[in-house]
N, C-alpha and C positions, 0 to 999 in steps of 0.2 A: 504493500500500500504506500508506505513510504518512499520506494522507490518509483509509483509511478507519478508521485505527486512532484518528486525532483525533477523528473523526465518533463514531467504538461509542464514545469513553473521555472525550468532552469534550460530552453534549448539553446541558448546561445551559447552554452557550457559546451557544446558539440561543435558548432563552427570556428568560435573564434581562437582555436590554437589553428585553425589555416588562414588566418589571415597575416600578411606578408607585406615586407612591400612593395612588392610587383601589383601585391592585390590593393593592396591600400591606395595605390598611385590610381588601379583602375575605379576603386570604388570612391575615390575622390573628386573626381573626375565626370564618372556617372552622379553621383549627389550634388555638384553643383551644377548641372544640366538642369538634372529634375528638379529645384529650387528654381530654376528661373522659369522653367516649361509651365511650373503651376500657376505660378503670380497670375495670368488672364483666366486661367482655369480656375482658381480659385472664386475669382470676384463671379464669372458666369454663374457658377455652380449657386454661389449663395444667393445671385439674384434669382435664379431657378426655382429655389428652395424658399422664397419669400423672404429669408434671412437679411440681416446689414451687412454689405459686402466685405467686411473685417473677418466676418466667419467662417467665410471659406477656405480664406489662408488659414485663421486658427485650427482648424479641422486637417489639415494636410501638414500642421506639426507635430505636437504631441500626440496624436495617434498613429501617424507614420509611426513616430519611432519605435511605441510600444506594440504594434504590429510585427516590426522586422524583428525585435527581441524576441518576442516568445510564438511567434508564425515558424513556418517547417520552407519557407520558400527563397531563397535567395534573391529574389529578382523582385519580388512581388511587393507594390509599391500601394501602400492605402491611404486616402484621404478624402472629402468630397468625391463625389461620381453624379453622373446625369440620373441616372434611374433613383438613389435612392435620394436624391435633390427634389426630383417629380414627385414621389410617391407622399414625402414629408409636406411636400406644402398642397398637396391633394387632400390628404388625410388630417392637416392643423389649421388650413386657411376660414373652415366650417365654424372651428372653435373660436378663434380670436384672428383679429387684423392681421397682417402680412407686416413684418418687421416693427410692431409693436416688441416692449419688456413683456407683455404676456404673453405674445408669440412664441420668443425668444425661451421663457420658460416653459412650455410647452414642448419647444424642439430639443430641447436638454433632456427633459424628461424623456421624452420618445427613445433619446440616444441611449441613454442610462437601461432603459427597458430592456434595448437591443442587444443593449450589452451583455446583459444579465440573460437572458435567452441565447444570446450564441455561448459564451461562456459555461452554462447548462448543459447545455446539447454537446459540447466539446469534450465535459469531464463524464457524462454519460456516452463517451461513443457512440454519440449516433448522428457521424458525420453522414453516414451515408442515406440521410432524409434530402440533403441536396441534391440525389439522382434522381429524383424524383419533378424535381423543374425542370423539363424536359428542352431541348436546345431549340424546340419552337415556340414555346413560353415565350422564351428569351428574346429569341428573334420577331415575334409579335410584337409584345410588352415595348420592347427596344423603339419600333418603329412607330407605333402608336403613342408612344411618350415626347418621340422626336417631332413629330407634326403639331402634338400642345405645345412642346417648347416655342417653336416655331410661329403658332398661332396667338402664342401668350406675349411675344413681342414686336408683334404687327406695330401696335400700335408707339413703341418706343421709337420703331423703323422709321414711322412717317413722322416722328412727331405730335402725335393728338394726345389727347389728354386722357388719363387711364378711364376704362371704363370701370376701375374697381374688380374684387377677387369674381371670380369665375371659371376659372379652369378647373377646379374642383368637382363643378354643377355639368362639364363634359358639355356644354352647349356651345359647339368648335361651329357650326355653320351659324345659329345666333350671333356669336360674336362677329365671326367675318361680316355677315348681314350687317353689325352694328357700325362697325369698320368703313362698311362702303357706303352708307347714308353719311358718313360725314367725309366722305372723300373732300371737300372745300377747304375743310378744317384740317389740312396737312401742311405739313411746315417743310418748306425745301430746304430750309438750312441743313433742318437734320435729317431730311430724307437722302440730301448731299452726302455728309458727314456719313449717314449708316450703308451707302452705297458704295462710298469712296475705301471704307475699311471692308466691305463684305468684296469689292473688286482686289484690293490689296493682298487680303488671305488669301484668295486666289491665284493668283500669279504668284504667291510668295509660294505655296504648297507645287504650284508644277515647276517653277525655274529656278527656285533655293530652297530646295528639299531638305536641306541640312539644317536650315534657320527653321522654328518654333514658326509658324505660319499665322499662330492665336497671337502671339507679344507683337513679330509683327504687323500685323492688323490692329492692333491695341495701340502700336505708336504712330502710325501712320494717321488715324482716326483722330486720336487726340491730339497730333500735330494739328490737323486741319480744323478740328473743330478749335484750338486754340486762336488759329489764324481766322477764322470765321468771328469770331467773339470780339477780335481787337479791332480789326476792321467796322464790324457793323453795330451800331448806336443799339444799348440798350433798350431803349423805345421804340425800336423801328418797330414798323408792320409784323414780324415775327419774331421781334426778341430774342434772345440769346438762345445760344444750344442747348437743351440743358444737360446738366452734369450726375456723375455719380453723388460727389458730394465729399466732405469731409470723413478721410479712413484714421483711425487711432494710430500713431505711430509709437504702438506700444504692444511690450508683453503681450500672452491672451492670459485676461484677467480671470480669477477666479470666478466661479459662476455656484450655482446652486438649485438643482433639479424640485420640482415641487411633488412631494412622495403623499398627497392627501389620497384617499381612498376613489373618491370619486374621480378625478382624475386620469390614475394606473387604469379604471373601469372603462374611460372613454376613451385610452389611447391603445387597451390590450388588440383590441382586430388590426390594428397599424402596426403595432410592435412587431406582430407575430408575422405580418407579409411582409413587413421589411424587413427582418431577420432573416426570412428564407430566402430571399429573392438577394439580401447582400451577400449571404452565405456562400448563395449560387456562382454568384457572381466572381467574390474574391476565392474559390474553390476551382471553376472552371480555369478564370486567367493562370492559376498557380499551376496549375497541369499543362494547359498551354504550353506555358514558356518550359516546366519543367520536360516536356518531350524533347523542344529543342536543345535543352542542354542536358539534360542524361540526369536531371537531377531526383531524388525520391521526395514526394509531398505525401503529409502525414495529414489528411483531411480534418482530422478531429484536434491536432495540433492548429490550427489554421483558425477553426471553431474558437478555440481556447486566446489566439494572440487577437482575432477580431475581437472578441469580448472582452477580453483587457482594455484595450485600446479603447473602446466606446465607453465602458464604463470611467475610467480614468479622461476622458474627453468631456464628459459631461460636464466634471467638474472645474475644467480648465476653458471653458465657452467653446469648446467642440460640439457642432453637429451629428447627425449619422456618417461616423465614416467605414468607407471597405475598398477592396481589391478594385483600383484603378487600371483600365487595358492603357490607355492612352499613357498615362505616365508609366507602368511597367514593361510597355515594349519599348519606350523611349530610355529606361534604364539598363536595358537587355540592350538591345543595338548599343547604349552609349559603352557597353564591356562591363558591366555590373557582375565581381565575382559573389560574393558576400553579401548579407544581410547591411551589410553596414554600409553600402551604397544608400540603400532609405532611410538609415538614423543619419547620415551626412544630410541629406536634402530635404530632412524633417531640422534639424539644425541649425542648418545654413537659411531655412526659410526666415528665421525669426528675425538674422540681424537686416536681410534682406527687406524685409517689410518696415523693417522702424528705419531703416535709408531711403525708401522709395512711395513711402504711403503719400507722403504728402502729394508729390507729385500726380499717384494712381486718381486726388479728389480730381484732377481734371478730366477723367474719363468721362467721355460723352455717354448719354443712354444708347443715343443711336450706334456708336461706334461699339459698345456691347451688346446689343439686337444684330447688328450684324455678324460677330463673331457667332451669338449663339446660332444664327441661323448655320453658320458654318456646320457649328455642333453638331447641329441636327440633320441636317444633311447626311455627315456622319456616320451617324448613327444609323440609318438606313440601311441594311446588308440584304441589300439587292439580290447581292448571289446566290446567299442560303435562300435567302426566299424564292427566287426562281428554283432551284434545287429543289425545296421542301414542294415545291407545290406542284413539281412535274413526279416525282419518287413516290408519293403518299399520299392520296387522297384525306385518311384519316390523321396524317401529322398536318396536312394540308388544311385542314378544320379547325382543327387547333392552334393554329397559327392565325387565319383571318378571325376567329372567334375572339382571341385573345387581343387582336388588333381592337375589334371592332369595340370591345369592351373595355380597352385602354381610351377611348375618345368620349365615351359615353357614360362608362358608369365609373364608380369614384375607383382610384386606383388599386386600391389591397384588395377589394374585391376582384377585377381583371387578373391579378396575379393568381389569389386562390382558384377562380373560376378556370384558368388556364392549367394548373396544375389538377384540379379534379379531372376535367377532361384527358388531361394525359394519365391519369391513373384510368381513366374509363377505356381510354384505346387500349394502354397496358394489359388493361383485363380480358377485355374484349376479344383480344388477340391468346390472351394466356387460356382463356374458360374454351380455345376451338383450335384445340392442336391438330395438326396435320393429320388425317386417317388415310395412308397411299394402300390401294392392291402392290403387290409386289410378284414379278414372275419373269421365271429365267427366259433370257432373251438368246436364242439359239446364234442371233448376228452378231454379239458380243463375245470378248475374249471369255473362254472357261464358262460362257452360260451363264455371266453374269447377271443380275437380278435388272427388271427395269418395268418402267409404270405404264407400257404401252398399252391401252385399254383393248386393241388390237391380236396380241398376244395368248395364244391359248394355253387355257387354265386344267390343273389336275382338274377333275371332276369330282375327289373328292376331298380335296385339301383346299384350304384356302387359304393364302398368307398374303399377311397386312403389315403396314411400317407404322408406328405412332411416336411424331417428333412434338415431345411436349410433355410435360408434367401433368399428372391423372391425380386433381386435385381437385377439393369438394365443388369448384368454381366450374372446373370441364367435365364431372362428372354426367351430365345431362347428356351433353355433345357428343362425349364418347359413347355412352351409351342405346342413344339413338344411332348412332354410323353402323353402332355395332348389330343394332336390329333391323335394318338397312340391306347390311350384308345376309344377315342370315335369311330374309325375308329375300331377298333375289336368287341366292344361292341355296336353295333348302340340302340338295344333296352332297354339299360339300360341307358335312357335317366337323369336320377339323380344321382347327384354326390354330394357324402359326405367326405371332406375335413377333414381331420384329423389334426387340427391346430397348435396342441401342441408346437411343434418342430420349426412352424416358428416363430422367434424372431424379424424380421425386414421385413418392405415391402418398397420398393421405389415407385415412380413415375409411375415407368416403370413395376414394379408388380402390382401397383395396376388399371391401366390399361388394365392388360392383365388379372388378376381376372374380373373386371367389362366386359369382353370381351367376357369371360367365360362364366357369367351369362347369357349375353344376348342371346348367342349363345344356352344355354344350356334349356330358356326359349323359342325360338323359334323352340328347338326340343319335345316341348310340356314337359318339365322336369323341374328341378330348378340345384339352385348351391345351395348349405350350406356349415356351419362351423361348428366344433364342438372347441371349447376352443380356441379361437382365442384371441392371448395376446393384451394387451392395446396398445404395441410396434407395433403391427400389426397394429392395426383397427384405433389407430389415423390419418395416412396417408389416409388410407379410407373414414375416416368422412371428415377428412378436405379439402380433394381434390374435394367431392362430389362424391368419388366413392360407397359411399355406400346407396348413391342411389336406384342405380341399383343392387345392390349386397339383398340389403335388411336389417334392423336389427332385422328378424321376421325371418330370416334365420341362426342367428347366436345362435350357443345354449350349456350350458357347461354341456351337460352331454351328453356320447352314448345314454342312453335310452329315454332322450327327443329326441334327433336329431331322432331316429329309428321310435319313437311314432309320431312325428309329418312329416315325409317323407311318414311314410306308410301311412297317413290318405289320401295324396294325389298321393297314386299310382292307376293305371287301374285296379280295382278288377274283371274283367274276366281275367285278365293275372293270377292275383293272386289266382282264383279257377283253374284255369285247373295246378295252379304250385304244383306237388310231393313235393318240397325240403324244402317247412317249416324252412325255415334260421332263422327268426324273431320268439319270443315268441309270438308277436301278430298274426303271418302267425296262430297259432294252434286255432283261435277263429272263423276263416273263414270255410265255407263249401267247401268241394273238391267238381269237377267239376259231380262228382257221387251220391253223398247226395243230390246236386242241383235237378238232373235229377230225383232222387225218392222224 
């Protein structure tokens, strides 16, 4: 016990005798990349999240670090992210204003929750609840969250005046409707200004792939909108650009979550979808990278450094934060060997931000409307979804359904309703395994078995493949296929079970196996097995179902199972039969050699 408690609360204990300084130079290197790569990333994120844009850098320090500490991932870089930005000011904008102090304690709280639930899940092992968000959840949710972003800053883009919280209430064509009645009411300064920086990221991501594409768009924007400002009279016709506003060039202050009952009550269904869906999230990215570099991710270790992290953030004016793609492939390309690339560029952020805040007040809104539109853009993965939606009807479903529900209905709901749905495919697919005929193909090497419906069958054998676990869920399925068979084929009273493929028997399958037998014995025939796994046939012995099954009918090879079926078939069936299926069919007398 005490040892595993070391292992989940001490893994840095395991990397850091390899850090070097080869590595050190590299992980120095990478962390002051990803300190500068956040600065625009940060302030989006928390305009996202309804937050004061100070919080998005707070959220990408002190929880970076305590992330790379006790996380199993080398690379894997956490702080603000777009989804759980979305989901937070979906799920808190209902309750209080958007960047209000009661906001503010609200989204503490939320984080604190998150924490305390990944953390849970971590020291219970049971990392493996995040395979369960299935990669078209993701890629739904993703893209559905990208068109709100998008939609939630139309109006910073042109300039007009907020129409107030709404992205919560999913009414995306109301607002644009709202949007384009006051089409008059647009301000070309900042329509300039949020054009000039969304064209800039532009050109900066295809012709200096190497420059941060988001910073420069952030300086090019608030160059111009600066020079727009000084030029043109406060009073004019459209007034000044406006600005983000005054950032603290300071520490992130202590904070403090509000732990009232009522509260925990209203924010537990949000807790709970951001938790899985950040889990997912910082879980999938750590595998990611870890394929590319050979490295091992400890899922429930990951669990454990997330929950640190959010817990420990809460208190320090941190957000929800997790597993960042954007800034962890930016840490991986930049040569990130070690964990200690993300405490460098959780570190390096802090003095970063008290040198450059003052400057960050003069970001225009418009020139952040246009980055996030970048974002969002983004975040669209076109490919997988063309992919998901030519490959799988039913992952195909889940994917627009999860869309549709990310625009419409309030976000932690889109989330659970997309993973119920993938548990309902999952099932759906598990409850109706494969039931093939199987029968030697005389045009195949050595007679190889094959499913030509074509292909003639013994007359009085019948052998079936079942790829799939005979469990209380496919009990029904298999059972009917089974009566199916017997009901087409009456006189091939034996049946040869191809066992390979099943992995698992319940209760309720082994039941309806011993069900089988006896039925199959009372039609003057038997049941067998051919390679039946130990996963299988234990429930069989132990239940006493194998009984009645037999274990003088269980056998690992085709040609004992074939050898020992035919010795018990009706050999008058078997001389008047042409079809010689079996190489022992060719040792018998036809029904005319008999007769001379």
């Amino acid at each position: 016990m005490l040892q595993a408690l070391r292992r989940n609360f001490t893994p840095f204990l395991i990397w850091w005798p390899q850090v070097t300084k080869e590595t050190l130079r590299a992980d120095g290197l990478a962390g002051l990349t990803g300190a500068i790569v956040v600065l625009p990333q940060g302030i989006a994120f928390a305009s996202i999240a309804g937050m004061p844009p100070e919080y998005g850098l707070y959220a990408a320090m002190v929880p970076a670090i305590l992330a790379a500490l006790f996380g199993s991932s080398p690379q894997l870089v956490s702080g603000p992210t777009t989804a759980a930005s979305i989901v937070l000011f979906s799920s808190l904008s209902a309750l209080a204003l958007p960047g209000t102090a009661e906001y503010v304690t609200l989204a503490l709280t939320l984080t604190f929750m998150v924490g305390f639930i990944e953390l849970a899940l971590g020291l219970a092992r049971l990392g493996l609840l995040v395979n369960f968000v299935s990669h078209s959840v993701i890629v739904g949710f993703t893209a559905g969250a990208a068109i709100l972003i998008a939609f939630n800053q139309v109006e910073n883009f042109l300039g007009l005046e907020p129409l107030g919280p709404g992205l919560e209430e999913g009414h995306v064509l109301e607002r644009l409707w709202d949007n384009v009645l006051r089409i008059r009411d647009i301000n070309p300064l900042a329509l300039a200004v949020g054009a000039i920086t969304l064209a800039s990221g532009l050109a900066s991501r295809k012709w200096l792939p190497r420059m941060p594409y988001m910073l420069t768009a952030m300086l090019v924007g608030t160059a111009v909108s600066a020079l727009i400002n000084t030029l043109v009279p406060e009073d004019g016709m459209w007034g000044l650009v406006p600005t983000v506003g005054h950032i603290p060039a300071t520490l992130p202050p202590l904070s403090a979550p509000d732990f009232s009952l009522s509260t925990i009550k209203d924010l537990a269904p949000a807790a709970f979808a951001v938790s899985l869906f950040a889990l997912a999230e910082a879980v999938s990215i750590s595998r990611a990278l870890a394929a590319k570099s050979g490295h091992y991710i400890d899922g429930n270790q990951e669990f454990i450094g997330q929950g640190i992290s959010n817990i420990v953030g809460s208190f320090v004016s941190s957000y929800v934060a997790t597993g960042s793609f954007n800034r962890s492939a930016v840490n991986y390309e930049a040569g990130a060997r070690t964990p200690l690339s993300a405490i460098i560029a959780g570190g390096l952020l802090i003095p970063v931000v008290v040198l450059v805040a003052p400057a960050l007040a003069f970001l225009p809104d418009a020139a952040m409307a246009g980055i996030l539109f970048l974002i969002a853009w983004g975040l669209i993965d076109f490919h997988h979804i063309r992919r998901i939606t030519r490959a799988s009807k039913a992952e195909a479903v889940v994917l627009w359904v999860t869309f549709a529900a990310t625009l419409f209905l309030e976000l932690e709901f889109a989330i659970i309703l997309g993973v119920m749905l993938s548990l309902g495919v999952f099932l759906r697919q598990a409850s109706r395994p494969r039931v093939q005929v199987r029968t030697p193909d005389p045009r195949l090497p050595k007679h190889r078995f094959n499913t030509d419906p074509d292909l003639p069958e013994c007359p009085q054998m019948k052998m079936i493949r079942i790829d799939g676990a005979i469990f209380f869920g496919a009990v029904n399925y298999v059972a009917e296929r089974l009566r199916i068979i017997a009901r087409r084929s009456p006189q091939q009273k034996h049946l040869v079970i191809l066992a390979r493929s099943i992995n698992f028997v319940d209760v309720a399958g082994a039941e309806l196996l011993a069900r089988e037998a006896r039925h199959r014995r009372a039609m003057g025939g038997g049941l067998y097995f051919h390679q039946m796994k130990d996963g299988a046939k234990e429930p069989l012995r132990e239940g006493g179902y194998m009984e009645e099954i037999g274990e003088d009918n269980l056998f690992e090879s085709k040609g004992e199972a074939i050898a020992e079926v035919f010795n018990r078939l009706d050999r008058n069936i078997c001389q008047r039969c042409e079809k010689r299926i079996f190489s022992e069919c060719q040792s018998l007398p036809t029904q005319g050699e008999m007769a001379d």
